[in-house]
Rosetta silent file (secondary structure, phi, psi, omega in degrees, C-alpha in Angstrom):
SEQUENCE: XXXXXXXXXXXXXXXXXXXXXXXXXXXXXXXXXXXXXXXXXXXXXXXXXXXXXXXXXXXXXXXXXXXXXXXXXXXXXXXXXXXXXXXXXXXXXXXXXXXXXXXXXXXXXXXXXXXXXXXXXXXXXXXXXXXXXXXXXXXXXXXXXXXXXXXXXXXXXXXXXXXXXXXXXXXXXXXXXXXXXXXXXXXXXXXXXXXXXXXXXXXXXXXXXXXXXXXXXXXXXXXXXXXXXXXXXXXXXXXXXXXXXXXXXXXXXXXXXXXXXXXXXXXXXXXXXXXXXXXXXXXXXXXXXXXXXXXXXXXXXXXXXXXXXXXXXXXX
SCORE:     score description
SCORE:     0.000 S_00000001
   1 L     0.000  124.858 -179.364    0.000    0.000    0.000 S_00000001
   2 L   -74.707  149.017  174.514    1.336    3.291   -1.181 S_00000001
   3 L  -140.084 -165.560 -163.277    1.157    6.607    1.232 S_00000001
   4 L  -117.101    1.641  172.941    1.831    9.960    0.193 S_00000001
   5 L   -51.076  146.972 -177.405    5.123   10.249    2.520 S_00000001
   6 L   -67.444  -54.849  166.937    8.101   12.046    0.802 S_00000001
   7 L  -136.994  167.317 -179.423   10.421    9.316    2.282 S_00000001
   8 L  -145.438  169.437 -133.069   10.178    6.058    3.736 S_00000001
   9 L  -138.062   -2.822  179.240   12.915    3.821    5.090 S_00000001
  10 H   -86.505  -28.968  169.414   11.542    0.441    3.519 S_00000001
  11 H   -40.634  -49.272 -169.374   12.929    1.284    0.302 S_00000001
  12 H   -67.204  -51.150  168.362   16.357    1.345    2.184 S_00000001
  13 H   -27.953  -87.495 -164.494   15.249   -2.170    3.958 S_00000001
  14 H   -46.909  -27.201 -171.364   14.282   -3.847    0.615 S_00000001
  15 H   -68.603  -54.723 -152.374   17.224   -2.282   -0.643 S_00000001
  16 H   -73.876  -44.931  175.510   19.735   -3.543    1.874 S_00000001
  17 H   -63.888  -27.636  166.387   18.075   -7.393    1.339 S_00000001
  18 H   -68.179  -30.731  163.191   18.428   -7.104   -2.146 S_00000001
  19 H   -70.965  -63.297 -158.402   21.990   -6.384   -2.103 S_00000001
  20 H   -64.467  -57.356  161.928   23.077   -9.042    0.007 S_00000001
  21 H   -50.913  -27.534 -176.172   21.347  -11.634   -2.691 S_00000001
  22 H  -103.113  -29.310  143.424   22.641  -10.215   -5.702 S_00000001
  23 H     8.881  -70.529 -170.032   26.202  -10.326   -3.744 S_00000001
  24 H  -102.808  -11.441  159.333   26.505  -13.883   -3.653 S_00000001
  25 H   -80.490  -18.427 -148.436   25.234  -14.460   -6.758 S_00000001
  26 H  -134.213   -3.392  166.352   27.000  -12.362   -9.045 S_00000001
  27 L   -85.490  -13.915  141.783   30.725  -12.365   -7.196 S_00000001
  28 H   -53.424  -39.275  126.527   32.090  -14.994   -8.909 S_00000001
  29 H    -8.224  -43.790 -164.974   31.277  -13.587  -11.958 S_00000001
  30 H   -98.390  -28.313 -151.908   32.773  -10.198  -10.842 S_00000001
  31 H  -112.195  -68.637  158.948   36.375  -11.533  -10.220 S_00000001
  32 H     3.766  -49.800 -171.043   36.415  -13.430  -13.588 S_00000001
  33 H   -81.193  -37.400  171.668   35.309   -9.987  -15.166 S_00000001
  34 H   -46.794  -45.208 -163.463   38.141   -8.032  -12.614 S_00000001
  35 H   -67.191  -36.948 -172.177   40.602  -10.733  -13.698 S_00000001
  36 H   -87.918  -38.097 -177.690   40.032  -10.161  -17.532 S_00000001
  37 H   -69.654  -39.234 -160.305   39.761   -5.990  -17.460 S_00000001
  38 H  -113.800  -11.081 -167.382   42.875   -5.490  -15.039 S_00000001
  39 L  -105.132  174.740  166.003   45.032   -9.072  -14.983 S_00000001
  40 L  -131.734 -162.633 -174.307   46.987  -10.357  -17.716 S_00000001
  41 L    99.185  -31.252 -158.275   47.480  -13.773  -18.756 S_00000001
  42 L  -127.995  141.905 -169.239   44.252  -14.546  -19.884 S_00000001
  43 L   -49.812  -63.368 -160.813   42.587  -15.478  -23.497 S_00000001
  44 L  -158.946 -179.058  150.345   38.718  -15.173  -22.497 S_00000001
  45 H    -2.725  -91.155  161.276   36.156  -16.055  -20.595 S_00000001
  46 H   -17.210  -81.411  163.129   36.832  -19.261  -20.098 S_00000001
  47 H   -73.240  -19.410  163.343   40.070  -19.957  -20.052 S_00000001
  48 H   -61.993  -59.579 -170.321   40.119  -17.033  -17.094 S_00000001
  49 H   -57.535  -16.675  153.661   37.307  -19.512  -15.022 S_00000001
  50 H  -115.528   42.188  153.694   39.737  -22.388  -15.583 S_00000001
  51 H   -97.754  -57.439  174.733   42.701  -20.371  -14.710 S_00000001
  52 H   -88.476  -29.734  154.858   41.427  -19.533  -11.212 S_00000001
  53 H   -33.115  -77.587 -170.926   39.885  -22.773  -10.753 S_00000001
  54 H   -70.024  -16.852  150.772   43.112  -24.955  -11.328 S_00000001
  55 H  -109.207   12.294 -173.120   45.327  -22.413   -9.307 S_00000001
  56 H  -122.066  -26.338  174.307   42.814  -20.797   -6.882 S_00000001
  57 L    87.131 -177.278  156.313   40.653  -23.849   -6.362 S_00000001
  58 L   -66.267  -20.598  161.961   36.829  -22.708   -6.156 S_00000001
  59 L   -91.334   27.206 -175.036   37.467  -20.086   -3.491 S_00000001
  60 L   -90.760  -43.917 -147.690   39.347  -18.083   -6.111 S_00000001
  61 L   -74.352  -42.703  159.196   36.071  -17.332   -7.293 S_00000001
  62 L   -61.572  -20.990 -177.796   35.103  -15.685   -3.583 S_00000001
  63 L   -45.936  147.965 -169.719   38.000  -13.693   -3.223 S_00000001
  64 L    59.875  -14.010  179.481   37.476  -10.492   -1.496 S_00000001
  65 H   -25.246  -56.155 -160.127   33.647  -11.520   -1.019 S_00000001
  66 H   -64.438  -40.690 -144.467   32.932  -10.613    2.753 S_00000001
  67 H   -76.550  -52.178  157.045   33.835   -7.101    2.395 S_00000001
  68 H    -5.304  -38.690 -158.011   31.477   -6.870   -0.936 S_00000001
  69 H  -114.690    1.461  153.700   28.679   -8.828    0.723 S_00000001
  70 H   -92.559  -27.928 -172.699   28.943   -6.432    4.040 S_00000001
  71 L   -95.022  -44.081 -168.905   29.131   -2.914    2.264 S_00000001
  72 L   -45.333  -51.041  160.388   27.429   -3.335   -1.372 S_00000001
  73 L   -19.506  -34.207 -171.114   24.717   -4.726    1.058 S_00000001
  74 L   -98.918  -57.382 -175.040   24.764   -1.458    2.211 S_00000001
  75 L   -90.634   83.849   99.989   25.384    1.045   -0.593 S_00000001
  76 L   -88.163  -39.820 -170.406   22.481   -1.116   -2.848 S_00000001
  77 H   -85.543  -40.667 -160.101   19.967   -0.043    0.374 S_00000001
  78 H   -72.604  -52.707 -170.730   21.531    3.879   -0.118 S_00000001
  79 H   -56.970  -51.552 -164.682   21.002    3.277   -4.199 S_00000001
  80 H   -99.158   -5.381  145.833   17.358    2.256   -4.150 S_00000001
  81 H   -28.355  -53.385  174.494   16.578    4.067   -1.277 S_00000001
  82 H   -74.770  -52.854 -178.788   17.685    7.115   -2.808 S_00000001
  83 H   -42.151  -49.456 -143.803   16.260    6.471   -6.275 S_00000001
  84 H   -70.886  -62.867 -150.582   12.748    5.251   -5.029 S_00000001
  85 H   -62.907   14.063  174.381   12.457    8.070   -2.221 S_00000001
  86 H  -103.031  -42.650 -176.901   14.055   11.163   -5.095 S_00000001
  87 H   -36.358  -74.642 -170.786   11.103    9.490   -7.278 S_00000001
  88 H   -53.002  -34.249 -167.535    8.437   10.804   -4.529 S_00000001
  89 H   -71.507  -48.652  174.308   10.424   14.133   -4.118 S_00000001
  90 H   -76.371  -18.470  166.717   10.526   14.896   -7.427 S_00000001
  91 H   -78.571  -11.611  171.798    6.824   13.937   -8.049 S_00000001
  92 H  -108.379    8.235  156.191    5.739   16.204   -5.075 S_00000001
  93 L  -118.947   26.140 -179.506    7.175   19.074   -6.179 S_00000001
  94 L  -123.573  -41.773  165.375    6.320   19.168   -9.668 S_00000001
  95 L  -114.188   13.079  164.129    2.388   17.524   -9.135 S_00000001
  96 L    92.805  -18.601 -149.986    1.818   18.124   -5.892 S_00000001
  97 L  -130.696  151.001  169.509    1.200   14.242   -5.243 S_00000001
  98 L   -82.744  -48.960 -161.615    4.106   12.339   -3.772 S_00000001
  99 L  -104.444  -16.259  168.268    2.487    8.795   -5.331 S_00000001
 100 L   -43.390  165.317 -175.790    1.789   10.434   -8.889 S_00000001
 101 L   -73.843  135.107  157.363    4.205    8.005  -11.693 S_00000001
 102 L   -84.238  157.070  155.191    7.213   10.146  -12.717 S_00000001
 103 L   -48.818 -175.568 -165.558    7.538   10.698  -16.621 S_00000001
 104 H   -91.540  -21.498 -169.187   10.557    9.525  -18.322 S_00000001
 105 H   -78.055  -37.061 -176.283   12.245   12.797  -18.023 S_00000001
 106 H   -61.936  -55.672 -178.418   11.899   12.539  -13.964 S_00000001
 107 H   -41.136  -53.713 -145.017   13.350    8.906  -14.224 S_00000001
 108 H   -80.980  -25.396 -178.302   15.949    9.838  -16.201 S_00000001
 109 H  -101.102  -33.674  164.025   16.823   12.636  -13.736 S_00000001
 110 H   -44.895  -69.373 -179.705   16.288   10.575  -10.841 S_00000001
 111 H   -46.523  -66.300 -157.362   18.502    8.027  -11.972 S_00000001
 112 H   -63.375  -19.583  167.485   21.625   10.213  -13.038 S_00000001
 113 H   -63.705  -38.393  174.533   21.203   11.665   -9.650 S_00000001
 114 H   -66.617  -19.459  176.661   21.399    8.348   -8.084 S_00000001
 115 H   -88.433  -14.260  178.671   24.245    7.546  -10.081 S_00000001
 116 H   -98.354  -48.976 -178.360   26.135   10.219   -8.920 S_00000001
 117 H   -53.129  -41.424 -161.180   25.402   10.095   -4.881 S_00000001
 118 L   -90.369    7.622  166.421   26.625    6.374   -5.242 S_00000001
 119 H   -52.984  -65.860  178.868   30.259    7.252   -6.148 S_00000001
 120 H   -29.187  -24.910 -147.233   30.424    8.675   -2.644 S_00000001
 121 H  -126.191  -33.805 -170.074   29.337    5.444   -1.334 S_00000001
 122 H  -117.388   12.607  176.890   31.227    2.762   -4.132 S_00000001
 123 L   -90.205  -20.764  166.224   34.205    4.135   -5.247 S_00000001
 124 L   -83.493   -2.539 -173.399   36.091    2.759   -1.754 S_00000001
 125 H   -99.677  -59.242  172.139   34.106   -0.251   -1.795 S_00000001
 126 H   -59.641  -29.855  171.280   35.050   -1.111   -5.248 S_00000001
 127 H   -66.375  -62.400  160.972   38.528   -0.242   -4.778 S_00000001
 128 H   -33.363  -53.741 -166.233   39.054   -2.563   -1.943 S_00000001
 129 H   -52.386  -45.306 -167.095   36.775   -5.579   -3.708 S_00000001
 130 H   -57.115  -55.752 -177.177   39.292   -4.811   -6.684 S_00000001
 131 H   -78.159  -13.945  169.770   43.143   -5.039   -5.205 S_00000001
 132 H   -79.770  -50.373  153.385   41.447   -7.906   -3.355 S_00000001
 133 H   -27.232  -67.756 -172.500   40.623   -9.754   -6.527 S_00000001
 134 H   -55.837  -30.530 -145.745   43.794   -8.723   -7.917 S_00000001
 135 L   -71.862    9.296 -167.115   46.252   -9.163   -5.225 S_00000001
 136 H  -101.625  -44.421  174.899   47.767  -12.452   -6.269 S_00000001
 137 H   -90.498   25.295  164.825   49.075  -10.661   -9.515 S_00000001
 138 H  -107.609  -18.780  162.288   49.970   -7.417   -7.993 S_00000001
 139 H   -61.609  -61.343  151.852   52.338   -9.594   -5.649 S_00000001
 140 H     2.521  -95.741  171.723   53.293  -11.481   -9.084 S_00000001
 141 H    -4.770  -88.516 -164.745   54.217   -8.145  -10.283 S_00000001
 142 H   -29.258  -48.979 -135.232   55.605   -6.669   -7.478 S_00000001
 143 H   -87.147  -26.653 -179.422   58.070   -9.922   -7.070 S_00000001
 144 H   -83.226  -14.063 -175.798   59.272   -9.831  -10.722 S_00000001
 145 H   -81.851  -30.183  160.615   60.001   -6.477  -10.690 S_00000001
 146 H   -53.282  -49.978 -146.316   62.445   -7.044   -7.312 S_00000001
 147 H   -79.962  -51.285 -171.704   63.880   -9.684   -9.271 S_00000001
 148 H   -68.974  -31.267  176.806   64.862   -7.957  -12.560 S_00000001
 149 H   -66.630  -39.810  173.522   66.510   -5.023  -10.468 S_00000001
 150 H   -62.703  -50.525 -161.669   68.033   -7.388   -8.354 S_00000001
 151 H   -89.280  -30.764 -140.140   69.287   -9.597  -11.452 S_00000001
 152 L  -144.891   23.903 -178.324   70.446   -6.877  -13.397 S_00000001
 153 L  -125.398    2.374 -123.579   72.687   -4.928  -10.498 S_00000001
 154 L  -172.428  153.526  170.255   74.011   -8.251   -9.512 S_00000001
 155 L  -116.717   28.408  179.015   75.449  -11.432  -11.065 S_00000001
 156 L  -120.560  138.223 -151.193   73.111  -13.435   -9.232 S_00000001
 157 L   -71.236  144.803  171.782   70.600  -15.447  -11.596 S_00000001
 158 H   -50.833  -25.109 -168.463   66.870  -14.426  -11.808 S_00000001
 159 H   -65.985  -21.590  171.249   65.872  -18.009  -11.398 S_00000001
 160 H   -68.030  -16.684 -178.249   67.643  -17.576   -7.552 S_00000001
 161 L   -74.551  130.155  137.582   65.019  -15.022   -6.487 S_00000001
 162 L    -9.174   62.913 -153.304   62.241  -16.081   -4.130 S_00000001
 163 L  -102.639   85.601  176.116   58.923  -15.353   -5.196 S_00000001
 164 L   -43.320  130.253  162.830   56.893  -15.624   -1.937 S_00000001
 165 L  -119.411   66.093  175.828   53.287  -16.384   -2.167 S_00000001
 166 L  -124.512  160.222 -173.088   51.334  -14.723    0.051 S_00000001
 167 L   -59.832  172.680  165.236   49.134  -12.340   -0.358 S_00000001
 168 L   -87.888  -50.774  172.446   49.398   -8.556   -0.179 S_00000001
 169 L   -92.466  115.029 -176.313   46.586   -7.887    1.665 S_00000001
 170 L   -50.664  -42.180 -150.577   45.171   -9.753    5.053 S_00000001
 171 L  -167.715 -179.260  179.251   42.082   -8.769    4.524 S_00000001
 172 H   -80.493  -35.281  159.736   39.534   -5.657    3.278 S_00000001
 173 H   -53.610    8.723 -177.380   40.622   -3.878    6.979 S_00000001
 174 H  -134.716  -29.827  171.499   44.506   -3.826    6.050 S_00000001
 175 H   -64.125  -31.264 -178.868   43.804   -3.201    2.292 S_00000001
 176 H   -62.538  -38.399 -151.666   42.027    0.206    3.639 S_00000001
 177 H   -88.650  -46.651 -173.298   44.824    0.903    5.995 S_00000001
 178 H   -40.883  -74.539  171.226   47.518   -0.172    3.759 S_00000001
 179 H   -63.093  -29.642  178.212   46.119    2.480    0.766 S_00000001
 180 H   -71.908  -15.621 -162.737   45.056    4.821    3.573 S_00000001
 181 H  -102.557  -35.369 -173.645   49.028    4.799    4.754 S_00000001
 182 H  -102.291  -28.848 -177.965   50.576    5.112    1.249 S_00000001
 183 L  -127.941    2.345  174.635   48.103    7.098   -1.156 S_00000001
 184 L    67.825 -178.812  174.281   46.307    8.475    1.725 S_00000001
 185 L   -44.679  -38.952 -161.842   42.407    9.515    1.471 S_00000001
 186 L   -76.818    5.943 -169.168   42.175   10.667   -2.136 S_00000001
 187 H   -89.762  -36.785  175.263   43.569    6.943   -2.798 S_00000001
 188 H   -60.705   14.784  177.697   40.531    5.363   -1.435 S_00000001
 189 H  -141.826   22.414  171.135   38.792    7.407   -4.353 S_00000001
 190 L   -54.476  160.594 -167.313   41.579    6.418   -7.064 S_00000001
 191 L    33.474   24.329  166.136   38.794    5.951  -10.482 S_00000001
 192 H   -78.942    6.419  159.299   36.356    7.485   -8.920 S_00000001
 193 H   -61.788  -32.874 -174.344   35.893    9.839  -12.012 S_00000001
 194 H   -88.509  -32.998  176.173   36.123    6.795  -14.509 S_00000001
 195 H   -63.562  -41.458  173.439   33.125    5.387  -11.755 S_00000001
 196 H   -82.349  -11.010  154.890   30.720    8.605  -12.470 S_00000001
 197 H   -54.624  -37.833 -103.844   31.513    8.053  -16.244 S_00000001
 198 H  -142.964  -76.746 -151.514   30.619    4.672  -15.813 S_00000001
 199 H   -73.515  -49.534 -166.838   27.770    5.067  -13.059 S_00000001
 200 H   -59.781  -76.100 -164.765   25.422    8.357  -14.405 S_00000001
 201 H   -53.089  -40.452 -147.631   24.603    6.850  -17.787 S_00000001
 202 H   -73.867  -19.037 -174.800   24.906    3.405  -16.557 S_00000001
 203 H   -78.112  -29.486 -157.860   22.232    3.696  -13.485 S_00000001
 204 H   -84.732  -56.173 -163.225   20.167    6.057  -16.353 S_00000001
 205 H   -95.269   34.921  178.725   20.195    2.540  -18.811 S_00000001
 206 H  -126.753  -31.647  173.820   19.417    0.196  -15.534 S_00000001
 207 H   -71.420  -61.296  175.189   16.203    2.102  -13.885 S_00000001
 208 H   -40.973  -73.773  179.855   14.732    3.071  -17.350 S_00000001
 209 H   -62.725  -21.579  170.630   14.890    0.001  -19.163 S_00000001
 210 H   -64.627  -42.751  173.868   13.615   -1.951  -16.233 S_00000001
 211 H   -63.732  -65.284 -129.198   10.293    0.523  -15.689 S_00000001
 212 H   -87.749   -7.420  158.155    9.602    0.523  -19.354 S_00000001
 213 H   -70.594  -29.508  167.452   10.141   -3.378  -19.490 S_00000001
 214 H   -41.903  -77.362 -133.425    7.528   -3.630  -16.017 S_00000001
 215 H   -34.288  -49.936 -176.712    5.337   -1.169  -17.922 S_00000001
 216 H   -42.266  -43.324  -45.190    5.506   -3.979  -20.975 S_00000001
 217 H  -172.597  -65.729 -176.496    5.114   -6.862  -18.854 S_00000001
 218 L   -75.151  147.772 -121.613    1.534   -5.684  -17.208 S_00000001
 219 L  -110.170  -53.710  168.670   -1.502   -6.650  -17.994 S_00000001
 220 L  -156.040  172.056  179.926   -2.954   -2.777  -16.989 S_00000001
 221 L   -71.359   27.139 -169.225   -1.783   -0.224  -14.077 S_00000001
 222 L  -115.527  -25.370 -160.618   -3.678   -1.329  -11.470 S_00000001
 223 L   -66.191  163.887  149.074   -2.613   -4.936  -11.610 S_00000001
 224 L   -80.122  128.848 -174.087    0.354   -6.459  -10.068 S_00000001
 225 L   -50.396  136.056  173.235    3.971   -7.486  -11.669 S_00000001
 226 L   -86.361  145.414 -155.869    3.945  -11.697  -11.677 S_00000001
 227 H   -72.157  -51.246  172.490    7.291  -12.057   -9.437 S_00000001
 228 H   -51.439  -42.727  168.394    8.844  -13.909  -13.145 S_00000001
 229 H   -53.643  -55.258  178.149    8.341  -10.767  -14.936 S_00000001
 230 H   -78.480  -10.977  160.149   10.065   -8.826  -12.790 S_00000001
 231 H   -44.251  -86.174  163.853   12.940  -11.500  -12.582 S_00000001
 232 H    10.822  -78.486  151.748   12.828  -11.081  -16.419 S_00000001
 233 H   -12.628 -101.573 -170.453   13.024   -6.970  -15.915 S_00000001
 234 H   -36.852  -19.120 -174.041   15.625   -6.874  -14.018 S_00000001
 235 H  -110.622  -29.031 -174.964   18.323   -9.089  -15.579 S_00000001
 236 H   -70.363  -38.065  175.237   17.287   -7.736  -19.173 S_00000001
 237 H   -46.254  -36.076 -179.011   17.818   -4.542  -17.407 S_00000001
 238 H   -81.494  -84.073 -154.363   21.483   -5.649  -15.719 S_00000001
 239 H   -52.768  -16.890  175.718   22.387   -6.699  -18.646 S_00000001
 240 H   -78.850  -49.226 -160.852   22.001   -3.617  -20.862 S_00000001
 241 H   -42.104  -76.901 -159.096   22.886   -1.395  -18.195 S_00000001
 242 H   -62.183  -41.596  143.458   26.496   -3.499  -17.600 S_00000001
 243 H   -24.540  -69.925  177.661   27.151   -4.029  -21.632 S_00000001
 244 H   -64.328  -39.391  162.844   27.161   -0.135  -22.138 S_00000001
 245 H   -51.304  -47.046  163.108   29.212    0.465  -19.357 S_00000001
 246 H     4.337  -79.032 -167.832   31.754   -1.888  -20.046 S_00000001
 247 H   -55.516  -47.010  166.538   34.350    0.388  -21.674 S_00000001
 248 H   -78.268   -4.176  152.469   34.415    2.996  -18.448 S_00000001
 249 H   -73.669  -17.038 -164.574   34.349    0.225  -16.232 S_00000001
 250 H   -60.745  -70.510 -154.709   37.268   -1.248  -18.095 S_00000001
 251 H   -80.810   -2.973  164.045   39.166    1.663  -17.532 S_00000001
 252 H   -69.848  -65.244  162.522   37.581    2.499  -14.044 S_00000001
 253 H   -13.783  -58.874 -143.989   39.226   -1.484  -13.128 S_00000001
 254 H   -91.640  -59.108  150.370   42.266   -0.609  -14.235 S_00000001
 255 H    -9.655  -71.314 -163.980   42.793    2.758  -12.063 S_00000001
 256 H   -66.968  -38.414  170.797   41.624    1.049   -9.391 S_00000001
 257 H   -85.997    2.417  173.633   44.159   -2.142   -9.444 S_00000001
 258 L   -70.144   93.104 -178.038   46.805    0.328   -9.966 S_00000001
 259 L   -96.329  139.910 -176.361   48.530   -0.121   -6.666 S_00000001
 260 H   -31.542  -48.764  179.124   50.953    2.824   -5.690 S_00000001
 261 H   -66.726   10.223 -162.240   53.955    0.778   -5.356 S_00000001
 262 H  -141.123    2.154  174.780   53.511   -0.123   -9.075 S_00000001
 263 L   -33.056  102.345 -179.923   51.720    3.401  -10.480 S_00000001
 264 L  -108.917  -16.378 -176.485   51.125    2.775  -14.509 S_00000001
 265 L  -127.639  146.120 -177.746   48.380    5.361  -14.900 S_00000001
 266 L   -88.707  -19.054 -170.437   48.459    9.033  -14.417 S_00000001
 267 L   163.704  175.210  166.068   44.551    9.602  -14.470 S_00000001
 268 H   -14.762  -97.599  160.266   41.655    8.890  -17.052 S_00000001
 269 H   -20.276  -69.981 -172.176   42.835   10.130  -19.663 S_00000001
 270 H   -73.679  -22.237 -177.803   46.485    8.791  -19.750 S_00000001
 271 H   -82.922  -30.236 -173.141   44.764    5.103  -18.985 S_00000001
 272 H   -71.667  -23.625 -178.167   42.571    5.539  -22.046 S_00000001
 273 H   -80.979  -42.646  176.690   45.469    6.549  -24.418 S_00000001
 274 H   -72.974  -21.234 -176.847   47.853    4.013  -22.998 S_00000001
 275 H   -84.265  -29.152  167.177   45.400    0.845  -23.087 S_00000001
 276 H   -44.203  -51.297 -151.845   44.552    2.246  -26.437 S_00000001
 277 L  -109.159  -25.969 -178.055   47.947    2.383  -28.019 S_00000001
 278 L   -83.450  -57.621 -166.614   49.178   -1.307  -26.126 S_00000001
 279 L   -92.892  -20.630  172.606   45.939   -3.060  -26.386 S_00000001
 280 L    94.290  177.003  164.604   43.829   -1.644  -29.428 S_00000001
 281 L   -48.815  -84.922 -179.551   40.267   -0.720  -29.211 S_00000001
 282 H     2.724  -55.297 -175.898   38.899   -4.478  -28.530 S_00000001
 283 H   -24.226  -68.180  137.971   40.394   -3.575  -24.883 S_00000001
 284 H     2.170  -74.008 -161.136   37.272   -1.729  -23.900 S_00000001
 285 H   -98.212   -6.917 -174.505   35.043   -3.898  -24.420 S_00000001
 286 L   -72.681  114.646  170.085   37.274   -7.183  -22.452 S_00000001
 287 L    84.571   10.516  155.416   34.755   -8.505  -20.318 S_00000001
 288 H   -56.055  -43.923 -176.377   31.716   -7.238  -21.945 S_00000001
 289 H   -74.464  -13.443  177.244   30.426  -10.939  -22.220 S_00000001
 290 H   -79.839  -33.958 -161.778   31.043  -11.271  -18.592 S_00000001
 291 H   -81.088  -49.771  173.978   29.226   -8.174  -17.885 S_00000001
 292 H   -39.182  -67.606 -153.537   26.159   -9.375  -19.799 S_00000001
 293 H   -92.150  -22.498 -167.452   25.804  -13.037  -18.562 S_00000001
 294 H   -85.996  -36.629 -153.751   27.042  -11.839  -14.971 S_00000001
 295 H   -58.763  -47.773  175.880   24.696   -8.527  -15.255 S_00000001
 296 H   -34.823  -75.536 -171.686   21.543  -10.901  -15.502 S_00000001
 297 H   -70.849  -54.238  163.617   21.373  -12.967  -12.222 S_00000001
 298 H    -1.284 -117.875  149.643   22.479  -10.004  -10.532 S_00000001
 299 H    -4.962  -55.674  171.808   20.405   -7.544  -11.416 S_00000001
 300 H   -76.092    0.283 -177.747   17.205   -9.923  -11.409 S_00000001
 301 H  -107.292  -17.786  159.657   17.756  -11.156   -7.889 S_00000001
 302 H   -52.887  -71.910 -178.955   18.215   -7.570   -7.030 S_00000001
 303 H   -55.971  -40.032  163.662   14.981   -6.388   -8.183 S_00000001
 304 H   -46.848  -35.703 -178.472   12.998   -9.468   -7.507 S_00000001
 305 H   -73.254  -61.257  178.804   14.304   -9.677   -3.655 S_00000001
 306 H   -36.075  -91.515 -122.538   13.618   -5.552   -3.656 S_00000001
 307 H   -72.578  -12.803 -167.274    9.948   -5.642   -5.102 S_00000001
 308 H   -98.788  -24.022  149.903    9.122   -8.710   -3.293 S_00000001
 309 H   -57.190  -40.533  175.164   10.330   -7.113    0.171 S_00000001
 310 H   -50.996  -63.429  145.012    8.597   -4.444   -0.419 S_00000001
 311 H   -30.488  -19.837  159.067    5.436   -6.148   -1.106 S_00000001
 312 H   -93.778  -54.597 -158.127    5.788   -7.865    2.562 S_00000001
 313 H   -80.571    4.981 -157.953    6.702   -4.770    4.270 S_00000001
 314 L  -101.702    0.600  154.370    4.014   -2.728    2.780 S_00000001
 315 L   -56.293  -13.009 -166.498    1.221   -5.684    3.630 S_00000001
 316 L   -98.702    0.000    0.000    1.280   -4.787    7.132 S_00000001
């Protein structure tokens, strides 16, 4: 049951359950698509998911999860929270009515607002999830790079170095403190610029096509969505949304796995020219099919969990 309040806190609720479900569905998924935008080594698809299998085992696939499935958890309740309850704001000062429908232009402004407020909220969360993903080949890195300075000051053979294999990071608490100690605050917001590239439009093609797929969907407005439609919605929805994005997430990824002791990109701009001129166009688009097929269960267990909390708490 609808009221004519400006905001309401179930939105955040519904939000916050809905996170936590598309979390665990869709983070395997994620470090397969991390692994292909920002790692090297790997062909495709594929051959990444039996690459981390046969030297990661099946928890390769989890890496970095809890901090993902404690914060996203969180900023997913700020994202549809904000979106529903900007919906209501913007419909009560332009009609008067809190529960009039916005038009397409109010979605569309709703959304890029929502896409922008959640930088604030994901660009340290993604940053963390990322060098957590990452960290076995930023040690990699790290270890070969000791080695050729060491080998090439020295008459002692590279094959003599050590290449320890442990991690970089303990944990998502030591990765904060770790980047908070060496690049300081603005490092916990390295790509967040390539994230509101990446975020405006991409939040703009994830709200939209999902109402105007509902709209499709219903039989008339008074009726109710069958709980398969909006599964349906929602993943055709992830998936456009995460396809178009692709290229500034690419180069958001890449920012972001850029760890200080190892600094390859100067900003935006210098990552787009340099991936550009090493890697070709094609680059961009690495891990588009990931984005797609991952974007789906996501995205529909997000909305579906959402609309169907809501629908319980608003039964009472």
């Amino acid at each position: 049951m609808q009221t004519s309040k400006s905001f309401r806190m179930d939105d955040f609720i519904a939000g916050l359950i809905g996170g936590a479900c598309s979390v665990v569905v869709g983070h395997p998924l994620d470090t397969v698509k991390t692994r292909l935008q920002a790692g090297k080594g790997y062909k495709n698809m594929m051959h990444c998911i039996l690459t981390i299998y046969r030297k990661e085992t099946v928890m390769g696939f989890f890496k970095g999860m809890s901090f993902p499935l404690a914060s996203i958890t969180v900023y997913n309740s700020a994202v549809f929270g904000f979106f529903s309850n900007i919906q209501r704001l913007i419909s009560k000062y332009r009609y008067g009515d809190g529960r009039q429908p916005c038009g397409m232009m109010d979605l569309t402004l709703a959304s890029m607002l929502t896409g922008l407020v959640s930088v604030g909220l994901g660009a340290p969360v993604d940053l963390v999830k990322i060098r957590l993903q990452m960290q076995t080949q930023m040690v990699l890195a790290e270890n070969l790079n000791l080695a050729g300075s060491l080998s090439s000051g020295s008459n002692m053979p590279l094959r003599s170095i050590a290449m320890p294999s442990q991690s970089l990071y303990r944990g998502p608490i030591h990765c904060i403190s770790s980047t908070l100690q060496t690049e300081g605050l603005q490092g916990l917001y390295r790509g967040a610029g390539a994230m509101i590239l990446r975020d405006v439009p991409g939040y703009t093609l994830y709200f939209i096509p999902y109402t105007l797929f509902c709209n499709l969907m219903k039989p008339d407005a008074s009726s109710t969505l069958h709980p398969g439609a909006i599964w349906l919605a929602g993943g055709l929805a992830g998936s456009i949304s995460w396809v178009t994005a692709t290229p500034a997430d690419v180069v958001k990824s890449r920012l972001q796995a850029d760890a200080a002791l190892q600094r390859k990109y100067k900003g935006i701009v210098h990552c787009i020219v340099h991936s550009y001129r090493t890697e070709g166009a094609q680059v961009f688009f690495r891990g588009a099919s990931v984005n797609a097929i991952r974007g789906f269960p996501m995205s529909s267990t997000m909305f579906l969990t959402y609309e169907l909390s809501l629908q319980f708490f608003r039964s009472f």
